[in-house]
N, C-alpha and C positions, 0 to 999 in steps of 0.2 A: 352502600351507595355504589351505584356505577363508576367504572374508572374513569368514564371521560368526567363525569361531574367532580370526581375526586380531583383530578389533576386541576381542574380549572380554581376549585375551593380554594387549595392547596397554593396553589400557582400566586392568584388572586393576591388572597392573604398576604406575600411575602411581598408581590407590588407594592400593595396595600401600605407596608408597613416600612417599604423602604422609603418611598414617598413622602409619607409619613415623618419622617427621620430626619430625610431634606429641609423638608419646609420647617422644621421644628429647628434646625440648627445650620440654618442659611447663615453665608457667611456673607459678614457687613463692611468687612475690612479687606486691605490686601493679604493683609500676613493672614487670616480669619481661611480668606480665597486659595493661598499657597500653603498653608503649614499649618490651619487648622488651631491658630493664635499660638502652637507651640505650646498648648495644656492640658495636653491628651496623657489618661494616666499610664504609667507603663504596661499594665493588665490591659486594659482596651485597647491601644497600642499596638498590643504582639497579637490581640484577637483580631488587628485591621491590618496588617503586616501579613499575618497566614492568609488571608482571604486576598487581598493584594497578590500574594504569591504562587497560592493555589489559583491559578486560573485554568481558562478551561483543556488547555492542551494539559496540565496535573488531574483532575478531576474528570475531563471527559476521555481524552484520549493517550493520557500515559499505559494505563493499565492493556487500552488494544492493543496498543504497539506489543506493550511484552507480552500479552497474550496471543499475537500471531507472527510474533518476531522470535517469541524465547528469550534464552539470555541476552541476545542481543542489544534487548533493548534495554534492557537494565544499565546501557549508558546514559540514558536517559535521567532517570533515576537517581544514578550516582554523583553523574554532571548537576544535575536541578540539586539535590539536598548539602551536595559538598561546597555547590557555589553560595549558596546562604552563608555556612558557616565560615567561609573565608570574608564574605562581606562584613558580617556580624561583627567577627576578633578583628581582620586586618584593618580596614577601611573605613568604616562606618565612626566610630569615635573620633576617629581624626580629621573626620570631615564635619561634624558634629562640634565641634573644640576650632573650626578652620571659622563658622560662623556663617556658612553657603548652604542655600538649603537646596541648589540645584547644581548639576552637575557642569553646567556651564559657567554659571556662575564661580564657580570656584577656577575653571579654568583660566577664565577670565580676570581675577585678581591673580591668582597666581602665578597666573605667564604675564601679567600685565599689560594686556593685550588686548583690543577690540578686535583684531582675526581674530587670533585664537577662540576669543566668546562665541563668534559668529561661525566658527568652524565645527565647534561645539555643540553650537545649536543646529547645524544641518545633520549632524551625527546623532542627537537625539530622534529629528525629524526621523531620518532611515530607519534606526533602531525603532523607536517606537510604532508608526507605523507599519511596519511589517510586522509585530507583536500583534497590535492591534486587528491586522485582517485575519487573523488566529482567532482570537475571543469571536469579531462577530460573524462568522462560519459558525462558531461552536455555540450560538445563540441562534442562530438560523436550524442549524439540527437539531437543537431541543426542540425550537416552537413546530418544525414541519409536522417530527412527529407525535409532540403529545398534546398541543395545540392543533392538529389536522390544517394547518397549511400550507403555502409554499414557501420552501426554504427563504426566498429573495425575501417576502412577505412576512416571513419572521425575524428579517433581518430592519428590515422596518420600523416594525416593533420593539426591538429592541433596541434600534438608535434613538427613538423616543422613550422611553424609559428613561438610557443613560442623559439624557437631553434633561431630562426634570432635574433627577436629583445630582447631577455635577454639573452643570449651569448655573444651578441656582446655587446648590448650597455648598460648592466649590471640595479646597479641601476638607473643610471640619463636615458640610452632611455629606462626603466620602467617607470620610473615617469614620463616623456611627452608624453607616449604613452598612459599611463592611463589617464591625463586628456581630450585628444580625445576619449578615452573608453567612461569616465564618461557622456562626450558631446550625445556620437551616444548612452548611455543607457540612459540616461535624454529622450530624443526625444522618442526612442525605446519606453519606459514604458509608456510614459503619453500621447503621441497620440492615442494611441491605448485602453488606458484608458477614454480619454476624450471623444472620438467616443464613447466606450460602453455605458458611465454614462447616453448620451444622448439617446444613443436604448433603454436603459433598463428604465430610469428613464426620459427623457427628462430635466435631469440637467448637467450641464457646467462641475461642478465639481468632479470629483468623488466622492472625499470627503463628498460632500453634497449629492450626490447620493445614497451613502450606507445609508444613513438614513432618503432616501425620500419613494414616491411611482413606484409601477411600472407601465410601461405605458401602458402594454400592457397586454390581457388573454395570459395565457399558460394553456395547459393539461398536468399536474403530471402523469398521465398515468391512475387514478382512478377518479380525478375532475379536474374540471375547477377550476384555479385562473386566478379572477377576475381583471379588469385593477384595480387600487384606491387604494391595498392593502400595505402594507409597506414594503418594501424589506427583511426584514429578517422576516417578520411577515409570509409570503408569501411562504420563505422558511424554514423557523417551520412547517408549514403547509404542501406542500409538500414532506420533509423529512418523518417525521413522518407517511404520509398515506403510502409512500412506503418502508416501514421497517427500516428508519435510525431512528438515534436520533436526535432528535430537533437541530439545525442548531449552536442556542444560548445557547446551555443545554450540560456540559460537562460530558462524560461517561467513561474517563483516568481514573477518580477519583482526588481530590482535592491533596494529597501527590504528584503522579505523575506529575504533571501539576505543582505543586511547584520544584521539585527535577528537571521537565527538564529543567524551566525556569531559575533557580539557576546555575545548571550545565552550559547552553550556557551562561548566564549571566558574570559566573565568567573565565572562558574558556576564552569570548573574552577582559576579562583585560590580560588575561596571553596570547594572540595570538604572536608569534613572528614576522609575517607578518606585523604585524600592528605596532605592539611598534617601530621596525624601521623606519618607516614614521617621527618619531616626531624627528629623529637625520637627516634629509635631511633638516631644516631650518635652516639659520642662528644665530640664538640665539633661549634661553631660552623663552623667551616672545612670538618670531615669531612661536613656538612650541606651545604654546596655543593658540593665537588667530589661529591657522592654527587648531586644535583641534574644534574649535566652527565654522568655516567656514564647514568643511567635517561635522558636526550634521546636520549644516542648510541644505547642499545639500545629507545627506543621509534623512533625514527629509522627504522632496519635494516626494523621491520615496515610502518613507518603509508607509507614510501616507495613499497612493494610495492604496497599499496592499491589506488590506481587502475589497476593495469599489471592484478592482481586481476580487477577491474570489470570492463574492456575483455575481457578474453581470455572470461570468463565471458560476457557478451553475444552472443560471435561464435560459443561453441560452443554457447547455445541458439538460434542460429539455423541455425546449421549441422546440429545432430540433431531438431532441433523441426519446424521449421518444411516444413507441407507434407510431413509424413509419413505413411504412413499406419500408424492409430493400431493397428489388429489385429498386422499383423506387425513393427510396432515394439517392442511389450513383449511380445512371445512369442519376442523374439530373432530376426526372421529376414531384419534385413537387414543386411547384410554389415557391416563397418566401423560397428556403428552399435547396440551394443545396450541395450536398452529396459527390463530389470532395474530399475536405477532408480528410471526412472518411478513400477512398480509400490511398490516399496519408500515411496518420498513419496508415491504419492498413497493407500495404507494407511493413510500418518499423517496426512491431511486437510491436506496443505502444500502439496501441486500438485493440478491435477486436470485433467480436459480433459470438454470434453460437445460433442458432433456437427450443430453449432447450422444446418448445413446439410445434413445426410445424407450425404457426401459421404466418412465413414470417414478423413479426413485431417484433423491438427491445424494450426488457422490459426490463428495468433499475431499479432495486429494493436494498435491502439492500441481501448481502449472495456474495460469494464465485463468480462467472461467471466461472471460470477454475480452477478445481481440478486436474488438468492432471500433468505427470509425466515432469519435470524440470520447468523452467519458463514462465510463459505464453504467449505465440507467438498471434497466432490468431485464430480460428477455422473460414474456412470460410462460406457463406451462404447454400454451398449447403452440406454441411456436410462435408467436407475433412478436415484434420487437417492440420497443417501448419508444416513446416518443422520441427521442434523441438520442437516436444510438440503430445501427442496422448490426446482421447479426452473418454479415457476409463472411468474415472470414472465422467463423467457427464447424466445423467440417462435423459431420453428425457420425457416430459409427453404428454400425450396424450389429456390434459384437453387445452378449448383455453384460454388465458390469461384474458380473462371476465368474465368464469367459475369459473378459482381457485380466480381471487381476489371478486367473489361474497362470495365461501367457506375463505377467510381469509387467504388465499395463498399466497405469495409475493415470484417471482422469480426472478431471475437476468441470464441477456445474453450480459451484456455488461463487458468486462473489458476493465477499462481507468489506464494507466502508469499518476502518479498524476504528474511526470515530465511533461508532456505536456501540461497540461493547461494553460498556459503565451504561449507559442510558438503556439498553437493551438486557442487563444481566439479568431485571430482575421478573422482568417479563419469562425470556429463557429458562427458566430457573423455579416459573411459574410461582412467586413467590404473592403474597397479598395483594389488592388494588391499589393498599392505601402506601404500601411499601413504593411502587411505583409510581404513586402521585409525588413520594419526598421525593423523590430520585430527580424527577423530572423538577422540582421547583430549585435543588441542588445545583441543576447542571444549570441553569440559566442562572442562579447566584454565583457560580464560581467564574464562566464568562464577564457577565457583567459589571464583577468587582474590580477583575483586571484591567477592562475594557476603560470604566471610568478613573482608576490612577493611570490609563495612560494621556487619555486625553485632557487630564488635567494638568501632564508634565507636558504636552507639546505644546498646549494654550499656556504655561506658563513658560516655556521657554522662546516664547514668540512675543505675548506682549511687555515680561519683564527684563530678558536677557537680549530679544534683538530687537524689541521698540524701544524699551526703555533704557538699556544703558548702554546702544549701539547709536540706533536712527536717531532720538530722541535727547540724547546726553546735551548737557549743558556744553560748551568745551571748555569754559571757565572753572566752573565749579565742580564739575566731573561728573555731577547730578543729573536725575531721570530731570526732562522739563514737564513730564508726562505730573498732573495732581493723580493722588491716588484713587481719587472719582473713578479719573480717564481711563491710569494704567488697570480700574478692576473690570471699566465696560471692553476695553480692549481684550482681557483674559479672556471672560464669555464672549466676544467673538468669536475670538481665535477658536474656544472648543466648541462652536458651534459647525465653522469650517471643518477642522477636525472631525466631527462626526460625522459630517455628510463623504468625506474622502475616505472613515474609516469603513462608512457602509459601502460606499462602491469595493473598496476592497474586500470584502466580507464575500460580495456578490459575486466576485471575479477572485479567487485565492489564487495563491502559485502551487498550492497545495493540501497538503493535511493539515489539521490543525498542529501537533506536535512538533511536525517538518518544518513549517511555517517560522513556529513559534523559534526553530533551535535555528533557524537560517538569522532571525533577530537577535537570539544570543552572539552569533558568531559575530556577527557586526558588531554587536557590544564590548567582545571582548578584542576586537583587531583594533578597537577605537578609543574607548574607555579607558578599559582596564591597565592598560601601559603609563597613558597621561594621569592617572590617578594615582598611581604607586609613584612614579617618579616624582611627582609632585608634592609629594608627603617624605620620600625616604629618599629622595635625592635634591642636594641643594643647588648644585651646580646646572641642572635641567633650564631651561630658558624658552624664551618664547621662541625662537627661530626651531629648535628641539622639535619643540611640542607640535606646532603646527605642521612640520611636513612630518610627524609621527603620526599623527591624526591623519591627513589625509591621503599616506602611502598606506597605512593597514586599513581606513574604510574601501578606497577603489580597490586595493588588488584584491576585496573580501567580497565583496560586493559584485565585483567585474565577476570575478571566477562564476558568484554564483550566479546571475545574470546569462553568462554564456554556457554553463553545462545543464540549466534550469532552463531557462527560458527561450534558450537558440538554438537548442538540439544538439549539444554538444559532448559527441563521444566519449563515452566513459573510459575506455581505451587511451587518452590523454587525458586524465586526471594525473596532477601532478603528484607522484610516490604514491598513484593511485589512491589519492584522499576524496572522501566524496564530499559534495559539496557541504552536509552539514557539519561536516568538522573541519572544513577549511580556516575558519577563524581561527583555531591555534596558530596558524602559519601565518597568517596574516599580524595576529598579536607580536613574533617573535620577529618579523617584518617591522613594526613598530615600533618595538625596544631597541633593536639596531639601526633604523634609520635614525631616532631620536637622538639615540645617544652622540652618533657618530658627528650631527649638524650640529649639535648642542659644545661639542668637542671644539669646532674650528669655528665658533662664532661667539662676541661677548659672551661672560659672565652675568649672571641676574644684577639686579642692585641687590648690594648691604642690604637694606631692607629687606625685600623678599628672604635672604637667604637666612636672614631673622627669624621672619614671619615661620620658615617651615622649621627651622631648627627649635620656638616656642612649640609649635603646636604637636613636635615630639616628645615632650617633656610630661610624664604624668601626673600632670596638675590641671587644675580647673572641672574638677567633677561641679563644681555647681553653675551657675545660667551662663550657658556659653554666650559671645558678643551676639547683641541685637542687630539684627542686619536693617 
């Protein structure tokens, strides 16, 4: 069968069946709408927990990053996998045992506070939507180009999607839609990995393939590497002759590289996406063992990751590099064809321009498009692409043998590091049908994240500030909201939510990964302080809490705001931190502003300081309080 028909069957199917999912386990209730009635097994669980987690910045764009980042970006990485398992042990049961199934919600009894609630819930708003224009960018790049339209237009599509099945069938058809997510990403990731390890390495396992040999010569565009050489040895080598930095040799700087990996680290204990998961189990207990199930199946994928990266570098250098550009995308060299190419560089995600005359693409370390907006494509024969002029790229006149005899290294390729997973296995020339999973993958693992988020903002808007804010009784302390209201009010809310998550889709601040870890950061300047203290400090209070909250979301947020969005000098970053790891500072900003107001203002009541000294106590493995 043809590819396009594959991908659409493919594609199809997995709608089909998520849909499917929805309507078959539409939720009837509030609790049904937030937490999925709380009787989800721990096995299903951890399969809707990875898929929740794995979104599309994991799945689509983790692996470009360290594939044209290097170690570098293996912050990433370490940050995302280490932040799970600190949610998992530290936080999660005790939020679980606390009897809150949202993150506000707990603030909100626990500082005993309508701020605090309401401060909470604009913290979620930030955090989550900045996440969210992550996912549907990485849902707009699947459909442009295996779906053949336009980005916006697959952004579209995908807001209706998530529209059916988290509208309707709230939490609980989220949660059995995501363990079919987690299913076709399973398959998606590691087929198509398992093919490469064996192209590039002739081994079974990726795993074992990132630290084997390669099988095969490539031309770097200046030498020959040799078959027998070591995979990252290989691309040391490599790298470095064509003006990067060594593959395994980080150039962020050591601070950097700690503050980003901290920031995503601590971000994803404070995710609100995520900490709901652990209230859709029946008890306390089924809440961690469901906790160690979703490590082992996020495991299986985030391991593959780098084996990923690597093999992806070696086959764009191997079909890229030094080829020439006419008879490469007209198909006509052998072993080697260029389809592709054409296909991405349509959708303005790759592109090549002939910056020497020379008809062959040189892929080196430097800039490829210096043109005015973001870079579309320059095509071969010199025209610019619609959005994008091609003024200030200086053409040389020297041929690409000459300047790298003189010590000259140029670059004519630009590659969208979003597409390398969606693109590997094309490159890689690997089956049709290989690249149909691939493609129905990448738009499960966007849209699973996409709908837990939009069901934490619709739930923290009509249950946490309609209903136990605007709407409170003041007598009784109760929603006045019936739960008819407070569930049509939900599906509002993420009906809003999605039309504001698509315009940000359409309009991003940046890459999806970028995006995604500028959301951790805010998670963790804002979250992650008020939730620890919370739990492991009894004397913490609501005056605390509240200017800890909103001293580490503004200065987290501000920073990035004006070195992101204002043009602000990198040259003034403060201890030179770049913006995505600013939330560490911001978090440590938090802990000491809280601590210090919490210091010179009342004490909680006896009661709270109860409430958090029980829910340290290791008891109550079975059905924590009905909320």
């Amino acid at each position: 069968m043809e590819l396009q028909n594959l991908i659409y069957l493919f594609v199809g199917l997995s709608f089909a069946l998520y849909i499917g999912i929805a309507i078959w386990a539409r939720a009837g209730s509030t609790k049904e709408f937030y937490v999925a009635g709380g009787g989800v097994h721990p096995v299903l669980n951890g399969m809707a927990t990875a898929a929740d987690f794995l979104s599309a910045a994991s799945f689509i764009s983790l692996a470009g990053i360290i594939s044209l980042k290097g170690s570098d970006g293996g912050a990433y990485l370490m940050g995302w996998t280490g932040g799970y398992v600190l949610l998992a042990m530290l936080l999660a049961p005790y939020l679980r045992k606390f009897g809150k199934f949202t993150v506000p919600d707990f603030v909100g009894d626990r500082y005993y506070s309508d701020l605090a609630r309401t401060v909470a819930v604009v913290c979620v708003i930030f955090i989550s939507f900045t996440y969210v224009a992550g996912q549907m960018r990485g849902v707009g790049i699947v459909f442009s180009r295996f779906l053949q339209v336009d980005i916006n237009m697959g952004i579209y599509i995908g807001m209706g999607i998530v529209f059916v099945y988290a509208v309707l069938g709230g939490m609980k058809g989220v949660t059995y839609t995501q363990v079919a997510q987690y299913c076709v990403m399973l398959f998606a990731f590691t087929v198509p990995a398992i093919f490469l390890s064996l192209q590039v390495t002739e081994s079974f396992l990726p795993q074992i393939g990132f630290g084997g040999t390669v099988a095969f010569e490539f031309d770097n565009g200046i030498k020959m590497i040799d078959s027998g050489n070591y995979l990252l040895h290989a691309l040391d080598t490599s790298m470095t002759d064509l003006g990067f930095s060594a593959y395994t040799v980080s150039h962020d700087g050591t601070l950097n590289v700690f503050m980003l990996t901290a920031a995503l680290m601590l971000g994803t204990a404070g995710l609100p996406h995520v900490i709901v998961r652990f209230f859709t189990t029946p008890t306390v207990r089924d809440a961690r063992i469901s906790a160690g199930w979703a490590l082992m199946f996020l495991a299986i994928v985030y391991t593959q990751i780098p084996a990923v990266a690597g093999f992806a570098r070696v086959n764009l250098l191997n079909n890229l590099q030094n080829v020439d550009y006419a008879k490469f995308v007209d198909g006509q060299i052998a072993g080697n064809d260029g389809a592709w190419f054409k296909n991405w560089e349509n959708s303005g995600l790759i592109g090549w321009t002939d910056r020497n005359n020379d008809g062959k693409i040189q892929f080196g370390s430097g800039k490829a498009f210096e043109g005015q907006g973001k870079p579309i494509y320059i095509n071969g024969n010199g025209s610019s692409g619609e959005r994008m002029t091609s003024n200030s790229m200086p053409l040389h006149a020297k041929s690409a043998q000459e300047m790298r005899q003189n010590g000259e290294i140029i670059n004519e390729l630009y590659i969208d590091r979003d597409i390398i997973v969606l693109a590997n296995p094309e490159i890689g020339g690997l089956p049709n049908w290989v690249i149909a999973l691939m493609a129905a993958g990448g738009l499960a693992a966007a849209l699973s994240t996409a709908a837990g988020l939009l069901l934490v903002i619709s739930t923290s808007i009509s249950h946490d500030l309609l209903g136990n804010v605007l709407m409170k009784d003041p007598v009784t302390g109760k929603s006045k909201l019936s739960e008819k209201a407070e569930l049509l009010s939900a599906r509002i809310a993420a009906v809003v939510a999605i039309l504001v998550a698509g315009y940000l889709g359409i309009h991003p601040p940046g890459f999806v990964a970028q995006v995604v870890a500028f959301a951790f950061g805010l998670a963790a300047a804002s979250f992650f302080p008020v939730i620890i203290l919370g739990i492991f400090y009894k004397r913490m209070n609501k005056e605390g809490a509240i200017a800890g909250m909103l001293s580490g979301l503004i200065f987290t947020f501000g920073y990035i705001v004006y070195f992101v969005f204002m043009g602000g000098d990198k040259a003034d970053y403060l201890w030179g931190i770049a913006p995505t790891g600013i939330g560490t500072i911001g978090m440590v900003l938090h802990f000491i502003v809280a601590i210090v107001v919490s210091k010179f203002t009342p004490a909680p009541p006896q009661e709270i300081q109860d409430l958090v000294e029980n829910i340290r106590i290791p008891r109550g493995a079975g059905a924590s309080h009905n909320h």
